[in-house]
N, C-alpha and C positions, 0 to 999 in steps of 0.2 A: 878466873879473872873477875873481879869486883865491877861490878858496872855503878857508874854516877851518874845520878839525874838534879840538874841545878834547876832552881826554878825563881822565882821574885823580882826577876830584873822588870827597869819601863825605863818611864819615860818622867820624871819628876821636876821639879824646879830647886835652886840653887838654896839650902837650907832646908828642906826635907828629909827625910827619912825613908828606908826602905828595908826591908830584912830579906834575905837571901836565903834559900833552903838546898841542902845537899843532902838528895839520900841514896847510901851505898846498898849496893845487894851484896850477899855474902858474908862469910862468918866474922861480929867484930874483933873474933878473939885471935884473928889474924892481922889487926891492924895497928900500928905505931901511933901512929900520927893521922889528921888529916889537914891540908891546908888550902887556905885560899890565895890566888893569883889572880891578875888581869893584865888585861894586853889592849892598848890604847892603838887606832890604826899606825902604823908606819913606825910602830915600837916595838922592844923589846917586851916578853911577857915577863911582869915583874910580881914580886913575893910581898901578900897583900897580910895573910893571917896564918894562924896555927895552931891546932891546941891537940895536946897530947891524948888519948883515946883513955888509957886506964888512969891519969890521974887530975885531966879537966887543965893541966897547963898550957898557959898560953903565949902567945909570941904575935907581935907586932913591927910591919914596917914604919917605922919616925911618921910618915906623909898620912898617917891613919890613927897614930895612937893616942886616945882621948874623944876619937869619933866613932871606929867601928868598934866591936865587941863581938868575939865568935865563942860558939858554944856550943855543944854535943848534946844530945838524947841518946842515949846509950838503949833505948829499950826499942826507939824507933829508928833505930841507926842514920839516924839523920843530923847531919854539924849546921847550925846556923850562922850567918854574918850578917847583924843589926849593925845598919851603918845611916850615922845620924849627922845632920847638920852638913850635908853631901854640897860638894863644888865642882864647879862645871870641869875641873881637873882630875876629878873620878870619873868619868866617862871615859868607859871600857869593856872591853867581852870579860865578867867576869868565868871563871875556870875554879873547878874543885878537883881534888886531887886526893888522893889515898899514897897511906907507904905503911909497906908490910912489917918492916923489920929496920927501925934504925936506933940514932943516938937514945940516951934516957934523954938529956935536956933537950927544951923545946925549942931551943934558941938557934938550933943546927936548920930546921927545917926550912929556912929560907931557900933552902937549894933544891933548885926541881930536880937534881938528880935522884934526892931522896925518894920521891914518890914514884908510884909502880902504876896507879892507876889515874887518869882525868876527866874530867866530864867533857859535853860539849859548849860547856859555854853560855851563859844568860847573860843580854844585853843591859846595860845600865848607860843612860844617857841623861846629864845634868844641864838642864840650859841656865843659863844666867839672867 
């Protein structure tokens, strides 16, 4: 089992910047994809980023694309999520996720069914 550890979330103001850190244990050469999600209170946990482990592809939900930007360290198995110009409607438990074994394109992995493994979650809260 892959363990995740998220870290980077606060506490920032509306137009800020913040970068996100997710580092998996375990072999990368078992891994598809990794992606990011978050879960606002009283909401659905929705499918936030993605990018493909051997070829750096990436995948974005509409409400994010042009703001965040995720990205992998392949040597420090670790995926980032630099999320800039943040609005009080990104305030969420950010969650990281691993998947062992899926589609080639990246554009599938909005579906949490895909992934096997999730972190616990780093707080990001955007006041206005």
């Amino acid at each position: 089992q892959v363990q995740l550890v998220e870290s980077g979330g606060g506490l920032v103001q509306a137009g800020d910047s913040l970068r996100l850190s997710c580092t998996a244990s375990g072999r990368s050469n078992s891994r598809a994809a990794m992606g990011w999600f978050r879960q606002a209170p009283e909401k659905e946990r929705e499918f936030v980023s993605a990018i493909k482990w051997n070829t750096g592809a990436t995948h974005y939900a509409d409400s994010v694309r042009g703001r965040f930007t995720v990205s992998r360290d392949s040597a420090r198995n670790t995926v980032y999520l630099q999320m800039n110009s943040l609005k009080p409607e990104d305030t969420a438990v950010y969650f990281c996720a691993a998947s062992k074994i899926g589609p080639n394109s990246v554009s599938y992995y909005y579906q949490r069914g895909l992934y096997d493994d999730w972190g616990q979650g780093t707080q990001v809260t955007v006041s206005s």
